[in-house]
C-alpha positions as CSV (number, residue, x, y, z in Angstrom):
1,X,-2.5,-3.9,-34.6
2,X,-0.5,-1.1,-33.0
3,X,-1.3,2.4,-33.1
4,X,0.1,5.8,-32.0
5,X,3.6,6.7,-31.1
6,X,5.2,3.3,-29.6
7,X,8.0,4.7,-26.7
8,X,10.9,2.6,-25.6
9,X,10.3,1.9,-22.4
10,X,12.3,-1.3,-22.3
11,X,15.0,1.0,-23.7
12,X,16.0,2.0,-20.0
13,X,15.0,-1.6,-18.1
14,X,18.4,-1.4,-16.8
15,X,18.6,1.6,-15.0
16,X,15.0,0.6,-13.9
17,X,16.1,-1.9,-12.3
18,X,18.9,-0.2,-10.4
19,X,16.5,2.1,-9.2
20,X,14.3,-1.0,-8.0
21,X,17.1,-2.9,-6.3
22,X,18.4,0.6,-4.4
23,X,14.8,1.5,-3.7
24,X,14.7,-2.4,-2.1
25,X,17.6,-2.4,0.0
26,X,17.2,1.4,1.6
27,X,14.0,-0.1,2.6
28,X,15.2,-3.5,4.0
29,X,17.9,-1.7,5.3
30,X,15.9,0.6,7.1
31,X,12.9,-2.0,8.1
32,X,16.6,-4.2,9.7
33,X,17.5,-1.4,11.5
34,X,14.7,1.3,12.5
35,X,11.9,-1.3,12.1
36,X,8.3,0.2,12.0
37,X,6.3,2.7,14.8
38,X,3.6,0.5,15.2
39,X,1.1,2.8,16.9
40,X,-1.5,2.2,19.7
41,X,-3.2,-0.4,17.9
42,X,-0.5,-3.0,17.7
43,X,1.7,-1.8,20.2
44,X,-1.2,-1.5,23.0
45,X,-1.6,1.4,25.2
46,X,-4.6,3.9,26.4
47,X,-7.4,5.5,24.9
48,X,-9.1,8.7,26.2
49,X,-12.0,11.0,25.0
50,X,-12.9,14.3,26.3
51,X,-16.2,16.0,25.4
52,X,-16.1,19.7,24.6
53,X,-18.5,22.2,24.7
54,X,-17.1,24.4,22.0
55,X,-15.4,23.1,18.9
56,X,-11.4,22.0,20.4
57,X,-8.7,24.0,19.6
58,X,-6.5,20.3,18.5
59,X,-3.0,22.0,18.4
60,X,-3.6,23.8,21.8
61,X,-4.7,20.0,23.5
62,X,-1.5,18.6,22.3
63,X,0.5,21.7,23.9
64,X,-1.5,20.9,27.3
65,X,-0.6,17.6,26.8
66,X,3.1,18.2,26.3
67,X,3.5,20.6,29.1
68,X,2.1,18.3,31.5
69,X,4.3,15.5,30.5
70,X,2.7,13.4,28.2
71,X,5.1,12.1,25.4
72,X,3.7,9.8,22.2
73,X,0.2,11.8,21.8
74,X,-2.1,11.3,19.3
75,X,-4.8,13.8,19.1
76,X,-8.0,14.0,16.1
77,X,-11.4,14.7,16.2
78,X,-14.3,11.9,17.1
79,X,-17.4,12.1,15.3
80,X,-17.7,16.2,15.9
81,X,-15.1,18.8,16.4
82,X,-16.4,18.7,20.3
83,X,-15.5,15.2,20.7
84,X,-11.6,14.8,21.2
85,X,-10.0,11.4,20.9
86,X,-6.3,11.0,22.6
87,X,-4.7,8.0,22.1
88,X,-1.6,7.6,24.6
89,X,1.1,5.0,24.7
90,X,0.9,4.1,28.2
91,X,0.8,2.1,30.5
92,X,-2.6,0.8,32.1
93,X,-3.8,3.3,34.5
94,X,-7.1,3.6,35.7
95,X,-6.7,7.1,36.8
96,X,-5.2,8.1,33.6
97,X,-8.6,10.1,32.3
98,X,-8.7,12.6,34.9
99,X,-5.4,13.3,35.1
100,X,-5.7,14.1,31.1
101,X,-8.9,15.7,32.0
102,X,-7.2,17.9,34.7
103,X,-4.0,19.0,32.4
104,X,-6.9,20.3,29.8
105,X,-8.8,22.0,32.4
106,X,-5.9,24.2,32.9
107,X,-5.2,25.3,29.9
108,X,-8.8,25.7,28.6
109,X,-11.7,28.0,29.5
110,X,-14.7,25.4,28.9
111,X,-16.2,22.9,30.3
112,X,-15.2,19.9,30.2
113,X,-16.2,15.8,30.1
114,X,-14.1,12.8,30.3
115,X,-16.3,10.3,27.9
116,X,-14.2,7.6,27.9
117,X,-10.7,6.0,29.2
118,X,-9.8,2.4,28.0
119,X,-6.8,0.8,27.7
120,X,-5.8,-1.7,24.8
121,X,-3.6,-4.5,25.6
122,X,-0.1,-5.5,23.6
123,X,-1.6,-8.9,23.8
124,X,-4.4,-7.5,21.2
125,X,-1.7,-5.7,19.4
126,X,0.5,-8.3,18.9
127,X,-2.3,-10.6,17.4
128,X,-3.3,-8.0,15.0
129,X,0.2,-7.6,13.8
130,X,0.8,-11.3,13.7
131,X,-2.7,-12.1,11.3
132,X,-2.0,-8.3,9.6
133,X,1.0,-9.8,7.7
134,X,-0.5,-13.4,7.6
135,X,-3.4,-12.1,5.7
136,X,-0.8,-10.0,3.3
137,X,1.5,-13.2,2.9
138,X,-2.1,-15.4,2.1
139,X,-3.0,-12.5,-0.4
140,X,0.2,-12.8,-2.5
141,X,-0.1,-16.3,-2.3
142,X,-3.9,-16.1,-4.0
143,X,-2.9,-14.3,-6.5
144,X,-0.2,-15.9,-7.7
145,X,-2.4,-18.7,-8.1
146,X,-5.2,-16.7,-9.8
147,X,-2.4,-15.2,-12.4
148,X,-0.8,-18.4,-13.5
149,X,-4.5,-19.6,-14.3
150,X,-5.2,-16.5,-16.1
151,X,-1.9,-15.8,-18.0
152,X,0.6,-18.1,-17.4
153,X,3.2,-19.0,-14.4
154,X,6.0,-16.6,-15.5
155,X,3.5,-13.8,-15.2
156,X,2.3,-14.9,-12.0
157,X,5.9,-14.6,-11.0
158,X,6.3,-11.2,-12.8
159,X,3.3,-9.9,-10.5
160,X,4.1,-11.2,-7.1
161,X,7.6,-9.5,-7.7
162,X,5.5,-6.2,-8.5
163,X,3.5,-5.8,-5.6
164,X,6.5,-7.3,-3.2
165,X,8.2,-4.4,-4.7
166,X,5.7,-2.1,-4.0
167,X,4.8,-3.4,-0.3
168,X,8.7,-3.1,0.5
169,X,8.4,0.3,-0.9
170,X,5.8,1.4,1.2
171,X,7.1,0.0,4.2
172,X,10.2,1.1,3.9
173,X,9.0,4.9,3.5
174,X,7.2,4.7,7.0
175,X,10.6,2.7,8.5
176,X,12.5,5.5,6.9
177,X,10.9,8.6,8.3
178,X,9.4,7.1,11.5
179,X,5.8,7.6,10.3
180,X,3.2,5.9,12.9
181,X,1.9,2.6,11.4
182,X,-1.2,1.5,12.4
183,X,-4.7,-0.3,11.1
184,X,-5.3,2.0,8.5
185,X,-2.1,2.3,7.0
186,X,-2.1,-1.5,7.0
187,X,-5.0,-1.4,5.3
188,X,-4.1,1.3,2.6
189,X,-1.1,-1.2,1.8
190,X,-3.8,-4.1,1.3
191,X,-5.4,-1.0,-1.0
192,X,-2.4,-0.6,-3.0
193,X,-1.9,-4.5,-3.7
194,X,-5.4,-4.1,-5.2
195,X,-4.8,-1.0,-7.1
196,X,-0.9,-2.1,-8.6
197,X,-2.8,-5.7,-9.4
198,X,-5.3,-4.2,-11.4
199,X,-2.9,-2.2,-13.0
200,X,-0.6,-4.7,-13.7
201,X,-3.1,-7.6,-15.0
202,X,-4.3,-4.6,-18.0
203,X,-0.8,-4.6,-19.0
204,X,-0.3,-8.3,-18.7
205,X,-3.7,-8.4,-21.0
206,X,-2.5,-6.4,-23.7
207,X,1.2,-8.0,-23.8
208,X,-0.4,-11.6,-24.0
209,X,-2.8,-9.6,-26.6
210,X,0.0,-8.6,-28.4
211,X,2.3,-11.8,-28.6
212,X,-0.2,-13.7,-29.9
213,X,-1.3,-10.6,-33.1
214,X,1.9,-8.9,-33.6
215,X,4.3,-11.1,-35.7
216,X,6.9,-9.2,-36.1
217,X,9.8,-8.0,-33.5
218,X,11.4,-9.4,-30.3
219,X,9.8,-9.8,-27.0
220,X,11.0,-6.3,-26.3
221,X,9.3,-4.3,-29.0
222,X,6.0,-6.5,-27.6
223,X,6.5,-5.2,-24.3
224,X,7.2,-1.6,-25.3
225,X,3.6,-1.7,-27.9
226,X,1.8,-3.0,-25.4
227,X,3.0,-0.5,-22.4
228,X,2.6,2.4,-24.8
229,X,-1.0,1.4,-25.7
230,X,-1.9,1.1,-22.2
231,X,0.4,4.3,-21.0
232,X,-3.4,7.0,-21.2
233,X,-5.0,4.6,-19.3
234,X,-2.4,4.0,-16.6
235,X,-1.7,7.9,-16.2
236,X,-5.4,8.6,-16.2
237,X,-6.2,5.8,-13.5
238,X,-3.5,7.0,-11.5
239,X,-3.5,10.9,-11.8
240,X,-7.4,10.9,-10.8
241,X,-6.4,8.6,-7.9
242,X,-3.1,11.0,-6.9
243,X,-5.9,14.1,-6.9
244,X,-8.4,12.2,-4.9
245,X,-5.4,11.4,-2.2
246,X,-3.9,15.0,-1.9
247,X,-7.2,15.9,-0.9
248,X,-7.5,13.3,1.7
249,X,-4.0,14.1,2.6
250,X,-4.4,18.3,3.3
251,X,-7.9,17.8,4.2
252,X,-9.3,14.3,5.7
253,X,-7.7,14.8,9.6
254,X,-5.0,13.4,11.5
255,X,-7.8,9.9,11.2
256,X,-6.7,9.4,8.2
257,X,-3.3,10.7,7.3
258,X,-1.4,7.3,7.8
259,X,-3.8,6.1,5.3
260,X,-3.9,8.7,2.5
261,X,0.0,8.9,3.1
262,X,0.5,4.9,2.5
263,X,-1.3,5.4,-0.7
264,X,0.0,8.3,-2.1
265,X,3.4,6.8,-2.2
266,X,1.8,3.4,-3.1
267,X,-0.4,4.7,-6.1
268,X,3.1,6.2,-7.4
269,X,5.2,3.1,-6.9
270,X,2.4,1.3,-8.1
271,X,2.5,3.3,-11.8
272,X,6.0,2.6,-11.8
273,X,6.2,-0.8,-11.2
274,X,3.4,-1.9,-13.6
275,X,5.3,-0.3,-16.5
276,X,9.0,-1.2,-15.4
277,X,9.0,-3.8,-12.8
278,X,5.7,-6.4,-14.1
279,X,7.1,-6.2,-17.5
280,X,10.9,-6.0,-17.3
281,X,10.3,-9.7,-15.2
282,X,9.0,-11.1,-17.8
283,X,12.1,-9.7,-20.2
284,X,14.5,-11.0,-17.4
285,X,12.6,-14.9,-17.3
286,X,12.8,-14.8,-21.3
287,X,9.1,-14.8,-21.8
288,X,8.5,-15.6,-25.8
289,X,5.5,-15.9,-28.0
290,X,5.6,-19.9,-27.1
291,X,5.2,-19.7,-23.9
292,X,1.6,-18.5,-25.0
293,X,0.4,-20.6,-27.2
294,X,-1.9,-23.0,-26.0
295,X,-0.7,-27.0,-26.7
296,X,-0.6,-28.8,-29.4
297,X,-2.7,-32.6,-29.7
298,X,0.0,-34.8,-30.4
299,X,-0.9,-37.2,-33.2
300,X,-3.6,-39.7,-32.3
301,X,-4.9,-38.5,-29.2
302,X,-8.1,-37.3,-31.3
303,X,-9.1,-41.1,-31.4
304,X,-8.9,-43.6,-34.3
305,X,-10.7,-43.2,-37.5
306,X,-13.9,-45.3,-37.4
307,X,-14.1,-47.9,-41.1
C-alpha cells in the first residue's frame, strides 16, 4: 500500500531524457575527438622515487621539475611524506633517476636518495587497457543475465542502459576536461557500476512490488509510488557517499584524486539515472502489470484425473 506524498517524477521523463541523450553525445563526442589521458599506467613511461630527509615540499618538486624541463609530471607522496613518488611520461632511460635527482638537488637544501627508477612499458599498458574494458564489457554482460533472472528481460534491458549511461557519463567528464585516467579511476568506474546497480535493483524491487499490490493506475503512477517510496533511501545512500568522497577529494592526495573524482560525478549520475533513466526504460519498452505475472498452466498439463 502506498504511503506519504507520491511526486511525479514520470511527470518530466521527457525532458529527462533530453538531458540523457545531450549528456550522451557531449560525451561521445568528446571521447571521438579528445579521447582519454591515459596516464603512466596504460600509456607506459618511467617511474622514480626520491628519499627525503625532511617531509617534501610537493609543490616546490614539481617547480624543480618544470624548470629543468620535465613536462607530464606526476608527483604524490609514497608511504611517508619523505618518500616522493614521480611518475614521468618518458621514454626509457636508464640515467633518468639521477638526472631527476640532480634537478632536486638544486633546488633543495637536504639530502637526498634516489630509491628507485623503473620504467613501465606501453606493451604493459596496452594490455591493461585492452582487459580494463574487456572486464567492464563482461560485467554488463553478467548482469544483464543476473537481472532478467531476477526481474524480468525488459528490466535487464532498463539496467544495462543505466549504467551505460552512467559509464559514458563518467568517461566523457575525464575526455572533456583532460583529467588523467589511470588504474584507479578505472576502478572507481567499476565502483560506480556497483553502487548505480544496487541502487537501481531497490527501485526495480519496489516497482515489481508495486505492479503486482497496487491495482489501480497506469504503469506511470506505479513507477512514480514506487520511486517516491524509495526517494529517503536513495538520497540517504547517496548524500553519506557524496560526504565520504569530498573528503577523499580535498583531503586523500594527489593518489587518489582520479579516484575520488570518477566517483563523485558517478555517485551523482548514478542517483539520477536510477530514478529517471532505470525507470523511464521501462515506460519507454511499455512494461505492464502482465509482463509480471508469472504463467499460467494451460489446461491439462496438471495430469489426468486418476478413476
Amino acid at each position: 500500500m502506498a504511503t506519504g506524498k507520491i511526486y511525479n517524477f514520470m511527470g518530466v521523463r521527457k525532458l529527462a531524457l533530453a538531458f540523457s541523450l545531450i549528456l550522451m553525445l557531449v560525451s561521445i563526442g568528446s571521447l571521438a575527438v579528445n579521447g582519454l589521458k591515459f596516464g603512466l599506467d596504460f600509456t607506459g613511461g618511467s617511474l622514480v622515487e626520491i628519499g627525503y630527509e625532511q617531509p617534501a615540499d610537493l609543490e616546490q618538486v614539481r617547480s624543480s621539475l618544470q624548470t629543468a624541463g620535465f613536462q607530464d609530471v606526476t608527483v604524490q607522496t609514497f608511504g611517508s611524506p619523505r618518500d616522493v613518488l614521480i611518475r614521468l611520461q618518458a621514454d626509457h632511460d636508464p640515467k633518468l633517476g639521477d638526472k631527476v635527482l640532480q634537478a632536486l638537488e638544486d633546488g633543495s637544501n637536504q639530502s637526498l636518495e634516489l630509491r628507485r627508477n623503473e620504467f613501465v612499458g606501453s606493451q604493459v599498458g596496452e594490455e591493461l587497457r585492452e582487459q580494463g574494458g574487456l572486464g567492464m564489457l563482461l560485467a554488463l554482460f553478467m548482469i544483464m543475465v543476473y537481472l532478467a533472472f531476477r526481474f524480468q528481460f525488459k528490466f535487464s534491458i532498463g539496467a544495462v542502459v543505466a549504467l551505460v549511461h552512467d559509464v559514458l557519463v563518467v568517461l566523457g567528464f575525464f575526455s572533456l576536461l583532460q583529467v588523467e585516467f589511470d588504474l584507479t579511476v578505472l576502478a572507481a568506474i567499476l565502483a560506480v557500476i556497483g553502487y548505480s546497480l544496487n541502487d537501481t535493483i531497490v527501485v526495480y524491487d519496489r516497482i515489481r512490488e508495486n505492479f503486482r499490490v497496487l491495482r489501480k493506475g497506469d504503469a506511470a503512477e506505479v513507477m512514480n509510488t514506487s520511486l517516491s517510496q524509495t526517494l529517503s533511501r536513495t538520497l540517504m545512500t547517496s548524500i553519506t557517499t557524496l560526504l565520504v568522497l569530498v573528503a577523499l577529494f580535498y583531503f586523500g592526495g594527489e593518489m587518489i584524486h582520479g579516484f575520488a573524482m570518477a566517483l563523485l560525478v558517478g555517485v551523482l549520475i548514478g542517483t539520477y539515472s536510477s530514478i529517471y533513466v532505470a525507470a523511464n526504460a521501462l515506460l519507454m519498452m511499455n512494461i505492464t502489470r502482465e509482463d509480471l505475472l508469472p504463467p499460467q498452466k494451460e489446461e491439462g498439463e496438471e495430469g489426468e484425473e486418476l478413476p
